[in-house]
C-alpha positions in Angstrom: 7.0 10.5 5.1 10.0 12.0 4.5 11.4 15.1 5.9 13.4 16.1 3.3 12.8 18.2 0.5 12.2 17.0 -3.0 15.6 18.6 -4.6 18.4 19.4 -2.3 21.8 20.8 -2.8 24.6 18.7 -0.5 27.7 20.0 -1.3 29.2 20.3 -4.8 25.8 18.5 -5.6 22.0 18.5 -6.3 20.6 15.3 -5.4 17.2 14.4 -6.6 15.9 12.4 -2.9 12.9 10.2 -5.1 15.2 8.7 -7.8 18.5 8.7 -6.6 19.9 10.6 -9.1 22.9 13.6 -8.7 23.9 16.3 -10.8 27.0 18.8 -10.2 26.2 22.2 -9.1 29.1 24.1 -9.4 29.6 23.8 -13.2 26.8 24.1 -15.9 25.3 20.5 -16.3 25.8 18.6 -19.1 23.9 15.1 -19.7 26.8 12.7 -19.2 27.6 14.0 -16.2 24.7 13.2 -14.1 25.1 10.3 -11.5 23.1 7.9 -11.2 23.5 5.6 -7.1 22.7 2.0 -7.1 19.5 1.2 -4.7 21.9 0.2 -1.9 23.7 3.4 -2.1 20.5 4.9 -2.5 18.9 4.0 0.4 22.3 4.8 2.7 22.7 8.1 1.4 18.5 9.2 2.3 19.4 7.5 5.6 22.5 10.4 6.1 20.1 12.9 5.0 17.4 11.9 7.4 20.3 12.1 10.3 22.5 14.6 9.4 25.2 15.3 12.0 24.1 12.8 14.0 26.6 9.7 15.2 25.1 6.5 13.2 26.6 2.9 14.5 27.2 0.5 11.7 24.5 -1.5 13.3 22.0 1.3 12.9 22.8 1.5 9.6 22.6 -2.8 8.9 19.1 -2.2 10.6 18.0 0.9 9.0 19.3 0.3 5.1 19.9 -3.3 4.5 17.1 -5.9 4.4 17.2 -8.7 7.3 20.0 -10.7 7.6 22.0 -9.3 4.8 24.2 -6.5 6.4 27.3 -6.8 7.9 29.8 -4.6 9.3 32.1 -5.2 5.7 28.9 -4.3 3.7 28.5 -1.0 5.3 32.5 0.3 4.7 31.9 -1.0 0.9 28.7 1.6 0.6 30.5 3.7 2.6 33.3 4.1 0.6 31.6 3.8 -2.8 29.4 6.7 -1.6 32.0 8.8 -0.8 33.9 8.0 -4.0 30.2 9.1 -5.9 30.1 12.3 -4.0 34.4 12.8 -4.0 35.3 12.8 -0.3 38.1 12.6 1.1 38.1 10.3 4.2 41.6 12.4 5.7 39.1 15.7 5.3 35.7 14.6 4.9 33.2 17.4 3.6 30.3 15.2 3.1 31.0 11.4 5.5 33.1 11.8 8.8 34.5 8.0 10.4 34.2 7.9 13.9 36.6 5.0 15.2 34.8 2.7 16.2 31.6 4.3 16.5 30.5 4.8 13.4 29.7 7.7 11.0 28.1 11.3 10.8 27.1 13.3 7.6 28.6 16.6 7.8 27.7 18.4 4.4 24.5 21.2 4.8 21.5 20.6 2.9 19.6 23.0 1.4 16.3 22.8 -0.4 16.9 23.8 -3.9 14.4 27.4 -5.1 11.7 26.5 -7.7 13.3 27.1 -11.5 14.6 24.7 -14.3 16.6 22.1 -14.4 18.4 22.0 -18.2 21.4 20.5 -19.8 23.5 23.2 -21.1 24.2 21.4 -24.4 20.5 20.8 -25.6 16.3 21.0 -23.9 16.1 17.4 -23.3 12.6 15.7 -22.8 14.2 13.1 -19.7 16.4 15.3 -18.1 15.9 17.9 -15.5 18.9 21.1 -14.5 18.7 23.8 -12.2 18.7 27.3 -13.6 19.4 29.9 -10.6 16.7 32.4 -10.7 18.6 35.5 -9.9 19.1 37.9 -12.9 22.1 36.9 -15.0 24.0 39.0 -17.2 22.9 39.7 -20.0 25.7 39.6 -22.4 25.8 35.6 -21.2 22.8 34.4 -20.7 20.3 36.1 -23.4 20.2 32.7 -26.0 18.9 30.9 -22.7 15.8 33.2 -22.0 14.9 33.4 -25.1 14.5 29.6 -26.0 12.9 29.1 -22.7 10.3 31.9 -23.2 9.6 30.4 -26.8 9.6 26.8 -25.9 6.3 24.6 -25.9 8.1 22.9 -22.9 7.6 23.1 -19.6 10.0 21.7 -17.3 9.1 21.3 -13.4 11.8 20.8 -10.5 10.1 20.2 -7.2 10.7 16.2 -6.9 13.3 17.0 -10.1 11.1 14.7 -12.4 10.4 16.7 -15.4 6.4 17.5 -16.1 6.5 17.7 -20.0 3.8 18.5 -22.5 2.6 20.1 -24.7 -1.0 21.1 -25.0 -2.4 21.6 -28.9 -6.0 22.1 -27.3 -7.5 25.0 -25.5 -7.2 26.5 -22.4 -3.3 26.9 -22.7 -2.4 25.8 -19.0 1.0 25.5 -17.1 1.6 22.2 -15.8 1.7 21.4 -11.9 5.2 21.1 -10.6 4.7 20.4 -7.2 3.0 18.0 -4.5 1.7 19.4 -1.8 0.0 17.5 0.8 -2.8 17.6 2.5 -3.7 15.2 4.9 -0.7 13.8 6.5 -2.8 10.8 8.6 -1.4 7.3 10.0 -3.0 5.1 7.6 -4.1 5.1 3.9 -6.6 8.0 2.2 -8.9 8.1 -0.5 -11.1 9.0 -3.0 -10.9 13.1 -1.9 -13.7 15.3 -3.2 -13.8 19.0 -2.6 -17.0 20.7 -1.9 -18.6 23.5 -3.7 -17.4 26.6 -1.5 -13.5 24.6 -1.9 -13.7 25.0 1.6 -13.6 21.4 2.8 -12.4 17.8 1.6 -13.8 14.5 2.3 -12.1 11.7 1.8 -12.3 7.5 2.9 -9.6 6.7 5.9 -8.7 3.5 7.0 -6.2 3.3 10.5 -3.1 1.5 9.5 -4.0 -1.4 11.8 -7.6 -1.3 10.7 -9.6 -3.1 8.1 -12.6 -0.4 7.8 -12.9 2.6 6.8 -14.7 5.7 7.6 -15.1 9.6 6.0 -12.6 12.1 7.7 -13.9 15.9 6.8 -10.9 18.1 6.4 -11.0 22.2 6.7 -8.9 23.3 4.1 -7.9 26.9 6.0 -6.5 25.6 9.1 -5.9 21.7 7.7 -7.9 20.4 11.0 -9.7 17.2 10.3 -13.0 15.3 12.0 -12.6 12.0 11.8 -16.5 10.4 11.1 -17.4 7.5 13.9 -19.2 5.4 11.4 -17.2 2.4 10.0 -17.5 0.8 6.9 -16.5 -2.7 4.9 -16.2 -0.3 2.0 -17.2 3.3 0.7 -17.2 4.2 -2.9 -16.1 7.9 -4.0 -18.4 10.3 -2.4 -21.0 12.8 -3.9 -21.5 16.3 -2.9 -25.4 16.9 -2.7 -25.6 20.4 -1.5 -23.2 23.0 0.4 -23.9 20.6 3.6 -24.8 16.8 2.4 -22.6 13.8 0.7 -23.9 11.2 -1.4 -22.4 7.7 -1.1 -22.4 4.0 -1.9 -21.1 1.9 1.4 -21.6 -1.5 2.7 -21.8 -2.5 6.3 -19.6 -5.5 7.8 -22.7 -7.7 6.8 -21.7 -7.0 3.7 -25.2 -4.9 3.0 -24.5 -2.8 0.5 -26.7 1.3 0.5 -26.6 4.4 -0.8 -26.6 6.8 2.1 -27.4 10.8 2.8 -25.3 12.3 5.1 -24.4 15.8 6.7 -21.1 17.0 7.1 -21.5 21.1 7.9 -21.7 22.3 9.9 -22.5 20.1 12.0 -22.2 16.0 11.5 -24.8 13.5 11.9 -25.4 10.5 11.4 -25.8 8.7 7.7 -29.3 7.9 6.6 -30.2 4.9 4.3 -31.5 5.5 1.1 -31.3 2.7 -1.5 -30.1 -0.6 -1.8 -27.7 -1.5 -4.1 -25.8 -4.9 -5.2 -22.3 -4.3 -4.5 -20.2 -1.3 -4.0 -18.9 0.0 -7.0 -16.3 2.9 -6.5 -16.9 5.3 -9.2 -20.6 4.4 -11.2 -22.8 7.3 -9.8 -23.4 10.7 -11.7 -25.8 13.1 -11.9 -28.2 13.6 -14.5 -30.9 15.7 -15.1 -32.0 16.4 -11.6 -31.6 13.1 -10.4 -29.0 10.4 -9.8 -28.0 7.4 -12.2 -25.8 4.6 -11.2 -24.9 1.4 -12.1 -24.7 -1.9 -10.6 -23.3 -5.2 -12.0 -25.3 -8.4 -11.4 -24.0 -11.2 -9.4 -23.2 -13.5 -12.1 -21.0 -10.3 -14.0 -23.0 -10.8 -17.5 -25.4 -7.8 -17.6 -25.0 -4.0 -16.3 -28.1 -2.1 -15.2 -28.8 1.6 -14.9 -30.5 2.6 -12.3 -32.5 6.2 -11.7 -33.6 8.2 -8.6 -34.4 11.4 -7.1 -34.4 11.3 -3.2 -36.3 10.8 -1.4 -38.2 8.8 -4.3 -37.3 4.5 -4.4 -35.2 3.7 -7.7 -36.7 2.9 -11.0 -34.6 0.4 -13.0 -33.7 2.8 -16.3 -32.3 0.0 -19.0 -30.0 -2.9 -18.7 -27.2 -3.8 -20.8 -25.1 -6.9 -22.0 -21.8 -7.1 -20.5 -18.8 -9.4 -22.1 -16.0 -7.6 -20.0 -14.9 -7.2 -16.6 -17.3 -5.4 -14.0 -17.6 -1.8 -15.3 -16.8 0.2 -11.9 -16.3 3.7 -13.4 -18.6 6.1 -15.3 -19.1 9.9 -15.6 -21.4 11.7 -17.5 -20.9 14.8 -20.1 -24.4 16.4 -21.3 -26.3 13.3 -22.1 -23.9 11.1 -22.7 -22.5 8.2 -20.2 -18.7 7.4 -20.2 -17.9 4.1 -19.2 -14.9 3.0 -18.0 -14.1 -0.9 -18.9 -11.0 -3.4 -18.3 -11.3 -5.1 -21.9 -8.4 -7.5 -21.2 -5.9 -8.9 -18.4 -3.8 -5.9 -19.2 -5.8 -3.4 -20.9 -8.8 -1.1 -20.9 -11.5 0.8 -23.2 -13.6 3.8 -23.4 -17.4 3.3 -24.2 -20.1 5.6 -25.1 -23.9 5.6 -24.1 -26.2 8.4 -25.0 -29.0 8.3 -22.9 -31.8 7.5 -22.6 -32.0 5.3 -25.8 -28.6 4.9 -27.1 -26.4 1.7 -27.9 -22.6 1.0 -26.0 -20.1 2.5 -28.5 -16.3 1.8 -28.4 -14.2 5.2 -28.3 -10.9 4.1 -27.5 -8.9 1.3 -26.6 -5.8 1.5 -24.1 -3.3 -0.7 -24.4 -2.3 -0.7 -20.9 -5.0 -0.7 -17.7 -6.0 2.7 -16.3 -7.5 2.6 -12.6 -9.7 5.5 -12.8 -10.7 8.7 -14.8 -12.0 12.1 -14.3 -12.9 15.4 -16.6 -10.2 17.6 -17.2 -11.8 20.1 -19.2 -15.4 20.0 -21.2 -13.4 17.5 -23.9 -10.8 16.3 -22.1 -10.3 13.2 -19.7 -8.0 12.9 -16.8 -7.0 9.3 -16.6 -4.9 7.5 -13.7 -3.3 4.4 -15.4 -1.3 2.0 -13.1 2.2 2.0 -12.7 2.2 4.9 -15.3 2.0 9.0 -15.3 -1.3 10.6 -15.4 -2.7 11.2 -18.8 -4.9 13.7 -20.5 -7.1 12.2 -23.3 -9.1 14.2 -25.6 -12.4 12.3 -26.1 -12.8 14.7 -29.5 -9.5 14.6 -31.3 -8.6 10.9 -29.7 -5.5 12.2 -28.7 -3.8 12.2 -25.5 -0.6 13.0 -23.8 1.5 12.5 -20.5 1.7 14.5 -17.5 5.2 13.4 -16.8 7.2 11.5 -14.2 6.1 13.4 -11.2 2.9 12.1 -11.4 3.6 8.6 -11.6 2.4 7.6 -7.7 -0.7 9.8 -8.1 -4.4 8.1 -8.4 -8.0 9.2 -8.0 -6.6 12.7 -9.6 -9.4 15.4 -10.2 -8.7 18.6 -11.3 -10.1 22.1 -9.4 -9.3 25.0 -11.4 -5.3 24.6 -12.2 -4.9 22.3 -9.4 -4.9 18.3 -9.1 -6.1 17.1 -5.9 -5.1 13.1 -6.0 -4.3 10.2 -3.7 -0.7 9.8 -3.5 1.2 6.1 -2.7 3.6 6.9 0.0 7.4 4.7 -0.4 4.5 1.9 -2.2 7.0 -1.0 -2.2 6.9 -5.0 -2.7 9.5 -7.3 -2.3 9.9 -11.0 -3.4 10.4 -13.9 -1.3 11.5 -17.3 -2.0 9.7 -19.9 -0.5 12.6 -23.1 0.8 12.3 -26.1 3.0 13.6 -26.0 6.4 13.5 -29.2 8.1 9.5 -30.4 8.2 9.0 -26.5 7.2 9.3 -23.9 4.8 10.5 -20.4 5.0 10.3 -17.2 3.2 13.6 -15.9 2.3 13.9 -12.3 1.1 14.7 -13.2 -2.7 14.8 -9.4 -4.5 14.4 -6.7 -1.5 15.1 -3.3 -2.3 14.0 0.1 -2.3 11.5 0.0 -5.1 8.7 -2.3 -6.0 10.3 -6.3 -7.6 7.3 -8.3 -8.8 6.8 -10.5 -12.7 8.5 -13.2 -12.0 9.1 -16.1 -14.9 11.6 -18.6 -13.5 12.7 -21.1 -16.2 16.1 -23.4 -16.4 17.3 -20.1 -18.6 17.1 -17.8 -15.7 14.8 -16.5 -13.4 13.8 -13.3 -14.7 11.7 -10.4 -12.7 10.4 -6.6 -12.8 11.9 -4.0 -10.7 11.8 -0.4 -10.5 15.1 0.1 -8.5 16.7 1.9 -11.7 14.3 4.7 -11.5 11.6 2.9 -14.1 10.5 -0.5 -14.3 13.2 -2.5 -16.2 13.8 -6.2 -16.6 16.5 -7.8 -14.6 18.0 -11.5 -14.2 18.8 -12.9 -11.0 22.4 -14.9 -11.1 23.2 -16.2 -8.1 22.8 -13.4 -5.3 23.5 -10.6 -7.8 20.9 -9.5 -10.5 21.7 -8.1 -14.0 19.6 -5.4 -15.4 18.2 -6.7 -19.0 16.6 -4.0 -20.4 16.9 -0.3 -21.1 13.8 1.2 -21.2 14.1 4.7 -21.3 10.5 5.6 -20.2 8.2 4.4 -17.3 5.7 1.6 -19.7 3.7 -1.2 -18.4 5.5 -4.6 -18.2 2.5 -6.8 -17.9 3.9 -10.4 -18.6 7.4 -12.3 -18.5 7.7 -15.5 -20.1 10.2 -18.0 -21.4 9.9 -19.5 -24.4 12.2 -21.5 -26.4 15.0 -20.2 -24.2 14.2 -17.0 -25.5 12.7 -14.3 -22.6 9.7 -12.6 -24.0 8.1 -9.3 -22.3 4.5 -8.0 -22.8 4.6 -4.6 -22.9 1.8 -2.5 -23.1 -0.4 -5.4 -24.8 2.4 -5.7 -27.8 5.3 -8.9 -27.5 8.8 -8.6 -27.3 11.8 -10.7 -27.6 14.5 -9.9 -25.1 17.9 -12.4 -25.6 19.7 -12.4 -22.2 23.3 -11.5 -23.3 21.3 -8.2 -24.9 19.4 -5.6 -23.7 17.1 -4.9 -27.3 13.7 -5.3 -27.0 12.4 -6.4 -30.7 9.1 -7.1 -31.4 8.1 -10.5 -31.8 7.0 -11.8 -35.3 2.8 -12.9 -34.1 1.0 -10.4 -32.6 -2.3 -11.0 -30.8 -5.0 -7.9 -32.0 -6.4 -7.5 -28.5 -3.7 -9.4 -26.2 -5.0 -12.0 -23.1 -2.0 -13.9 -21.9 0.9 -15.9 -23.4 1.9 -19.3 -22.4 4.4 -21.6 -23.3 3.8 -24.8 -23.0 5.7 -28.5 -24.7 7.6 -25.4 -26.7 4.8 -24.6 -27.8 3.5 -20.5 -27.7 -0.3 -20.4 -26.9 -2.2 -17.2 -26.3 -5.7 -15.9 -26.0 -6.9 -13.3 -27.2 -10.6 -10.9 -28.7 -11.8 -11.1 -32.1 -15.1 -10.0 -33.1 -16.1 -9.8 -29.3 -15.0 -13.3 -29.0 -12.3 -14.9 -26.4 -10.4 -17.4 -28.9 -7.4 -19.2 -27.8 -4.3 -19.3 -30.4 -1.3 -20.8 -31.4 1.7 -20.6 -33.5 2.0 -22.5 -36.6 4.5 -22.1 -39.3 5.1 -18.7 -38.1 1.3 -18.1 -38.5 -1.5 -17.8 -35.7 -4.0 -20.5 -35.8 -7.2 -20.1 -33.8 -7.2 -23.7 -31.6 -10.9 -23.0 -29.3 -13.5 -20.3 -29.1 -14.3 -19.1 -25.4 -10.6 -19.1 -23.9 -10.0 -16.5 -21.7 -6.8 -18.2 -20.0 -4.1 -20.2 -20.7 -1.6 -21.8 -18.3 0.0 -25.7 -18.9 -1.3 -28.9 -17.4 0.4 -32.0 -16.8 1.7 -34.3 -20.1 1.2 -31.7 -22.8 -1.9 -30.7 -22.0 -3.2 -27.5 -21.5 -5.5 -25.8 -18.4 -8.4 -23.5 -19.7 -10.2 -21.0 -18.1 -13.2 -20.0 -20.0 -15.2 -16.6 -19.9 -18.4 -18.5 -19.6 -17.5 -20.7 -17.1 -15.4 -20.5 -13.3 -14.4 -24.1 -13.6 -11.1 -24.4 -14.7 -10.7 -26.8 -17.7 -8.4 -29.2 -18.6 -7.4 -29.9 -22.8 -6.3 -32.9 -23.5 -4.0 -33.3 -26.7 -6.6 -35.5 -28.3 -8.9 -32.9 -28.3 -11.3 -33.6 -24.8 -11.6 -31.2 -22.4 -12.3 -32.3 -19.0 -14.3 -30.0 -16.0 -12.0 -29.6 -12.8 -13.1 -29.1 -9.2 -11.3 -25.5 -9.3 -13.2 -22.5 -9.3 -11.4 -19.3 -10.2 -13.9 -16.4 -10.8 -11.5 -14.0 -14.0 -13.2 -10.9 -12.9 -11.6 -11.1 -9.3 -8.8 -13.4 -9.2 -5.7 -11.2 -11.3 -3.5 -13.2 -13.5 -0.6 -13.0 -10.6 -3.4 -14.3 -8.3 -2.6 -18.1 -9.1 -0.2 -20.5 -11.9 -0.1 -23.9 -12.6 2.9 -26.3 -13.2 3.5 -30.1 -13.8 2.7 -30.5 -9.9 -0.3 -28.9 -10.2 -2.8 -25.6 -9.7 -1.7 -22.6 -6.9 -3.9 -19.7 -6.3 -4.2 -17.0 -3.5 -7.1 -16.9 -1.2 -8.9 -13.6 -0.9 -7.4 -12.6 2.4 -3.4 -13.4 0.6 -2.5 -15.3 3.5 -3.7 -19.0 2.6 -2.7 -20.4 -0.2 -5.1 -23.0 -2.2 -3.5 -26.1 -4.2 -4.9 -28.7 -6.7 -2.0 -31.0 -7.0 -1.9 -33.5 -10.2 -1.5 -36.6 -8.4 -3.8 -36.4 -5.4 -6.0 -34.3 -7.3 -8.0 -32.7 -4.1 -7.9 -29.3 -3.0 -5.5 -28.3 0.1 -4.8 -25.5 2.1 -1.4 -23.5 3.3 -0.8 -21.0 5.2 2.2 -18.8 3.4 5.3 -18.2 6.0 5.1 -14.5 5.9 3.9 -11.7 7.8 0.7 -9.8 6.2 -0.4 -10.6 2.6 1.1 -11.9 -0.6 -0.4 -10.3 -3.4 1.5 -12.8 -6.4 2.7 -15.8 -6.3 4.7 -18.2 -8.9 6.3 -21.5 -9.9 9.9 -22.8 -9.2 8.6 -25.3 -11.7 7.7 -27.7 -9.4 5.4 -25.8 -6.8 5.1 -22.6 -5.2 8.4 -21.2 -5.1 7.9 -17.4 -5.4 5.6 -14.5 -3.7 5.5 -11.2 -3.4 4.7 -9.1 -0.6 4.0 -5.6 -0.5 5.1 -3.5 2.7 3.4 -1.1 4.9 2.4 2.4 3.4 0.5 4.8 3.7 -1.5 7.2 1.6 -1.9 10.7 1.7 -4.2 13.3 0.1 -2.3 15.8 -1.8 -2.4 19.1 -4.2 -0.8 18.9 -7.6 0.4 22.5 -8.7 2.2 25.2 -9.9 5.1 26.3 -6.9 4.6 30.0 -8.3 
């Protein structure tokens, strides 16, 4: 974690640590004067902050801020000097970087955490910038056209990490957005699912020891911030239930993979956990309380058919209704009076909000997200909490179907629950992946850092056009093109959306964003919508330059194409689409794990390759003209079904720890990506003041 402040002033400057981003602070600010620092420069200047007046070597610095074997000691003056011409220093009488001959360099400038207040261009109350408005009283003969417009305002603009928390709520209670992150637990290792008790007293939450692969409950005293760390260990743990001022509820399976619910106490003094009822699989967020007892819901092994099941301990379970299923396994569910919420991925890239009223009722649709949302929670009695990925939490009101952003500051947050005006959430701590390309060395091959920075790179779509990818080193998830060993950033989104696909076509780079396709033309950085559009969106392919696609009608998987600038429906039952060898094209159908192969004269043909869609992700595995490539659970192997000797082998991938994507070069595996130790930390989401 870092020990610096979200905001700090250095200098002439406020520098915003998370995003990079500077702003002068002697002078009112004005939008066009904010500053922007590349990643490198980025990274260097956190590093100065971390160490101020402290002697850093050059080598320190190639260690510390560039990736493996791409600093040197002419790389470090460039950032050196381009930092200092950001910041205006003077090397003769450095205020901010002092040169040691020889030895290296020292930071010199103070840092100071910036005071809570607002952060607003002078010109205009922008809704994607931040300023810094000093708190002390001003006079009034200056200043009164700014208090007034910020009293009357429906905006409410946070500056703890300076990322803006915007919105404006239309619904009752009138509440002032959370500016802040405040942690709680502060543990080696990854946290989650916290859960308050009654009293607000205690947390509990899932741990898992950054060298460990199980997890147990740590039970945190929220006066003195002292936590007892459970001895019990488990494969997995689901989120956990409150029973009384003393007991939790939970769902956990042993490393037999035996999956029970268990009763245990936690005050005031621990014990042991006692079984209570079987269960089919762990499911993290499918129990709820309801009418004096306890429903949940497991999925059957074979993922087709949902089932409700009812107890009251100490009583065995009674099987309540089952239920068709034609989606993903539903993991998520909370319950409002009588009616059940279910949480549902309805496509590789998107989810949906059904309906159940109990006991009796039938699944009704509520709402349909075009992007995937990783878990949900209330916010008020009519109002949902949602955690989408890679995207800032949202508040959706089940009544008036609308719903609304909780800003930038929220972006890393998960598992977020709200007590009274406070979120307490899981927070991704410097979550980061890099890309590697895989090259042969001798009788070997090697993984070579490809797109390393300080943000997350992933979506990669390598074609003789370009090799196009996904990073977040500009602050939001843009589009960039890798040329050579620069990369040219593509796009110019100007808010944080879900990129869920890159493809080329035709020469022609198109981007699925947020379940709707784009065009983007590499000399251009317009996104424009492209002229077909799937209803409900699977994935694109482009195969013999041809466009293929799958997507849902009528509760169907169909598989489309492009004809005549009109979308023809080619097979019923395609969930998947990827390209086989001589024009014809691999299937993988919702009714079946075998992966399929179309022939152009119309027969399809079974393959030995089983690839379960509710598990495997899209990013998981790809096929080329030398055949199929998919990840092994684990991310360390990876499986192949070449063309030619068409038999399944076996690789171990030259990296350390666990790819979690791979892609083609477009004739094997040429590209994976790797995400790099983090943590995760428990943490309050709140008002400063």
């Amino acid at each position: 974690m870092s020990h610096l402040d979200p905001v700090v002033q250095i200098g002439d400057w406020y520098y915003q640590v998370i995003y990079g981003q500077l702003w002068p602070a002697t002078v009112p600010l004005k939008t066009e004067q904010m500053v922007r620092l590349e990643p490198r420069l980025h990274s260097l200047l956190n590093f100065f902050l971390q160490h101020p007046n402290t002697l850093l070597a050059k080598d320190t610095l190639i260690e510390k801020v560039w990736p493996a074997d791409e600093g040197t000691d002419a790389a470090v003056m460039r950032a050196v000097g381009a930092l200092r011409k950001v910041l205006g220093d003077d090397v003769r009488a450095p205020g901010y970087i002092a040169t040691v001959s020889k030895k290296g360099y020292c930071w010199l400038a103070d840092i100071k955490a910036v005071p809570a207040g607002i952060l607003q261009p002078e010109d205009t109350v922008s809704d994607t910038v931040l300023s810094l408005v000093n708190e002390a009283p001003l006079p009034p003969s200056r200043w009164p056209w700014r208090f007034i417009s910020l009293t009357a305002a429906a905006v409410l603009l946070g500056c703890a990490s300076v990322a803006y928390i915007l919105a404006s709520f239309t619904t009752a209670p009138l509440l002032k957005l959370p500016d802040t992150i405040t942690p709680i637990s502060a543990l080696s290792g990854q946290e989650y699912w916290p859960v308050l008790n009654d009293a607000k007293s205690h947390a509990v939450y899932q741990h898992q020891p950054m060298d460990g692969d199980s997890f147990s409950w740590s039970l945190q005293n929220l006066a003195d911030l002292r936590v007892n760390h459970l001895p019990q260990q488990f494969k997995g743990l689901s989120q956990p239930h409150w029973l009384d001022a003393e007991q939790i509820l939970f769902r956990g399976s042993t490393v037999d993979n035996r999956c029970q619910f268990y009763r245990q106490q936690l005050l005031a003094q621990p014990a042991d956990p006692v079984a209570l009822w079987p269960c089919a699989s762990v499911l993290p967020q499918a129990l709820v309380r309801w009418q004096q007892q306890w429903l949940w819901l497991d999925n059957t092994a074979d993922g087709r058919t949902l089932e409700l099941w009812i107890a009251t301990i100490p009583q065995q379970p009674k099987l309540l209704r089952r239920l068709t299923n034609q989606h993903w396994p539903v993991q998520h569910m909370l319950m409002r009076d009588d009616v059940l919420y279910l949480l549902v991925q309805h496509t590789q890239n998107s989810s949906m909000l059904l309906k159940l009223e109990l006991p009796d009722g039938e699944l009704e649709l509520i709402r349909q997200f075009p992007y995937l949302i990783e878990q949900f929670s209330w916010w008020d009695q009519q109002q949902l909490l949602l955690s989408p990925q890679q995207h800032e939490l949202q508040l959706y009101d089940v009544k008036n179907n609308t719903s609304q952003s909780l800003g930038p500051l929220t972006r890393e947050l998960t598992q977020a629950q709200r007590y009274d005006n406070r979120i307490l959430a899981t927070q991704y701590l410097d979550y980061t992946t890099d890309i590697y390309l895989l090259e042969p060395f001798y009788d070997t091959v090697i993984a070579k850092p490809w797109q390393v920075s300080n943000r997350s790179e992933r979506l990669v779509a390598h074609s003789d056009a370009g090799t196009a990818f996904v990073s977040d080193r500009a602050g939001i998830s843009q589009i960039w093109l890798a040329q050579g060993r620069d990369s040219i950033q593509l796009s110019r989104l100007m808010e944080q959306q879900q990129i869920q696909q890159l493809l080329w076509h035709q020469g022609e780079l198109l981007v699925l964003l947020s379940s709707q396709l784009y065009r983007l033309a590499p000399d251009g950085s317009e996104l424009s919508l492209y002229p077909l559009q799937a209803k409900v969106a699977g994935r694109y392919t482009s195969c013999s330059n041809q466009l293929y696609w799958t997507e849902r009608r009528d509760d169907r998987w169909w598989l489309m194409t492009a004809q005549q600038q009109l979308a023809k429906p080619v097979r019923a039952g395609v969930l998947e689409v990827r390209c086989g060898p001589d024009e014809s094209l691999l299937l993988q159908l919702a009714d079946n794990l075998n992966l399929h192969l179309l022939e152009p004269d119309g027969i399809v043909t079974a393959l030995p390759v089983q690839l379960d869609w509710r598990y495997v992700k899209p990013e998981q595995w790809f096929s080329d003209q030398s055949g199929i490539y998919w990840l092994t659970v684990e991310g360390s192997e990876v499986q192949a079904y070449l063309w030619r000797e068409q038999h399944i082998t076996t690789s171990n991938l030259p990296i350390e720890g666990r790819a979690v994507a791979i892609y083609s070069n477009g004739a094997g595996l040429g590209y994976l990506v790797r995400p790099r130790p983090h943590d995760t930390d428990i943490v309050w989401l709140k008002n400063r003041r």
